[in-house]
Each structure stands twice: as structure tokens, then as C-alpha cells.
C-alpha positions as a Python dict, from the first residue, in 0.01 Angstrom:
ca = {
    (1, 'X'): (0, 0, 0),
    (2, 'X'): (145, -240, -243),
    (3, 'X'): (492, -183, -404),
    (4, 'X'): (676, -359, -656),
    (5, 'X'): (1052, -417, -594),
    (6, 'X'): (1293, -499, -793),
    (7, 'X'): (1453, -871, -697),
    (8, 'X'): (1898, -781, -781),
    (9, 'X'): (2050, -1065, -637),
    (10, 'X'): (1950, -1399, -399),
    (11, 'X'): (2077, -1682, -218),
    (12, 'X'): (1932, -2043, -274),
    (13, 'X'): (1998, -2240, 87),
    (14, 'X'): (1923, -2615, 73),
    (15, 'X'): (2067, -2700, 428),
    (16, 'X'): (1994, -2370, 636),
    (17, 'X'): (2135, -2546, 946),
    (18, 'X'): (2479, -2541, 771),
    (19, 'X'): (2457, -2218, 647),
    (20, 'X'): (2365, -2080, 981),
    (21, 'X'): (2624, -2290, 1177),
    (22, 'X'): (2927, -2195, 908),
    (23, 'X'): (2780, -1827, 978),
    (24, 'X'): (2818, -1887, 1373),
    (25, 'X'): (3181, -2041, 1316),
    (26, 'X'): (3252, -1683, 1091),
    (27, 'X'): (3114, -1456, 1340),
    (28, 'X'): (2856, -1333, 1146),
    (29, 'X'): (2613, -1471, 1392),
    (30, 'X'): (2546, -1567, 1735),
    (31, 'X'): (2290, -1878, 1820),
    (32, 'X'): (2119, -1857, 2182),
    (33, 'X'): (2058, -2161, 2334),
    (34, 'X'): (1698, -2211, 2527),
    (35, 'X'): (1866, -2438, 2782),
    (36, 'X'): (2103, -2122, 2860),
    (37, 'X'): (1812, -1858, 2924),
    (38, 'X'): (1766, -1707, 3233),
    (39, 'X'): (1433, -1720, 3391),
    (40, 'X'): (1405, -1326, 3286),
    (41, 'X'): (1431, -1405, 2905),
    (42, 'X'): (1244, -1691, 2897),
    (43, 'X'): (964, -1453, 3066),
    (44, 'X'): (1021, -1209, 2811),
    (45, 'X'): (1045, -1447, 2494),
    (46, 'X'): (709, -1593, 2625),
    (47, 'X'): (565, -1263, 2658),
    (48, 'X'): (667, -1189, 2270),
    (49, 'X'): (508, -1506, 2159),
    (50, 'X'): (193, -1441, 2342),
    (51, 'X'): (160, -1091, 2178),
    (52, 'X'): (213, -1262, 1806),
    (53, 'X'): (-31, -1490, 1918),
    (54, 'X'): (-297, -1192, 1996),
    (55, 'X'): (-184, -1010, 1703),
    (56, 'X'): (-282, -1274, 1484),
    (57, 'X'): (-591, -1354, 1641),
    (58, 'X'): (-488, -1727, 1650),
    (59, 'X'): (-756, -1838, 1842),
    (60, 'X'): (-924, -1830, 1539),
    (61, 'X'): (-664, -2028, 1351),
    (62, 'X'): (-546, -2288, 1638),
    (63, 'X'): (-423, -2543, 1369),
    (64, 'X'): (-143, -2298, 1166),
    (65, 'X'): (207, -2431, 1184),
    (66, 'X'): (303, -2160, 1451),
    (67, 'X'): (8, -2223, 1675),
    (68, 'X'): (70, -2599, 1632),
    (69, 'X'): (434, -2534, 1672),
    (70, 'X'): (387, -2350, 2048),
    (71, 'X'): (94, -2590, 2149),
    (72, 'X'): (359, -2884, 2071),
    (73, 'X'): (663, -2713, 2214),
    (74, 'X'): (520, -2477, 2484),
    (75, 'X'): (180, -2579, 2596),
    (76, 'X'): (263, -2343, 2874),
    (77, 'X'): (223, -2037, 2669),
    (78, 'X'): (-17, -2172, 2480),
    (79, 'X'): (-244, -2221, 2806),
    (80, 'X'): (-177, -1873, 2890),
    (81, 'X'): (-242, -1726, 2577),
    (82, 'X'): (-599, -1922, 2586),
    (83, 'X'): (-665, -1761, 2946),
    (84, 'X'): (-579, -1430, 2824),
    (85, 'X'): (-831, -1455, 2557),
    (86, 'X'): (-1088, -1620, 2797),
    (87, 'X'): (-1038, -1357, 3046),
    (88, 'X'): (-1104, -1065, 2733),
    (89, 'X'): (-1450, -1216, 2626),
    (90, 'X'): (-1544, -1225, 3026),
}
């Protein structure tokens, strides 16, 4: 289904760090910190990622930024993900 919108207003960000640190000093947003995860919601975030991972087949696609981006910065769930997809084809 494609549908046209109609574009009323936008917001050109050059720095989004700023703009999302200046919304964290207003309130208007709240920044998690990995370091200050519990073991629970790491579990769960790495359960997430796996799933976008399967959704998007990217075992067929292992060199697009976000498959690049968790083999770089979590090999673990990369690894996983890879087993998972092993153990389907079994």
C-alpha cells in the first residue's frame, strides 16, 4: 500500500548529539546508559536485536551497516544470531 503524505513542517539537525543532550537537559528525554543495564535488559535488548536480525534475513546481507554495526559492537549476539540460523537449516 503506498500513500502519499503531505510533508507541513521539519527540523534540519546538523549535530544530533546536541540536540538530543539539550533535549535530556529539558526533560523531554531520558538517555539509558549500557554500562547501567541490568543483566535482565541487556538479555532482553539482545533478544530484540536478534529478532531484527531474523526479520531481516541478515544472513543474507552480513555486510549492511547494522549487521556490521552488531558484529563490531556485539559479536556476542552476532554469534548467537548465526547459531540460531545454523540450528533452523539443521
Amino acid at each position: 500500500m503506498n500513500k502519499e503524505w503531505e510533508v507541513s513542517e521539519f527540523l534540519r539537525v546538523e549535530n544530533a548529539y546536541a540536540l538530543f543532550m539539550e533535549y535530556v537537559k529539558q526533560g523531554k528525554m531520558k538517555v539509558g546508559r549500557f554500562e547501567d543495564k541490568s543483566e535482565k535488559q541487556l538479555d532482553w535488548w539482545y533478544a530484540c536485536c536478534i529478532e531484527y536480525l531474523k526479520e531481516k534475513h541478515m544472513i543474507e546481507t552480513p555486510d549492511c551497516s547494522y549487521a556490521s554495526f552488531i558484529k563490531s559492537k556485539l559479536p556476542g549476539v552476532w554469534e548467537r544470531y548465526i547459531a540460531e540460523c545454523n540450528l533452523r537449516r539443521e
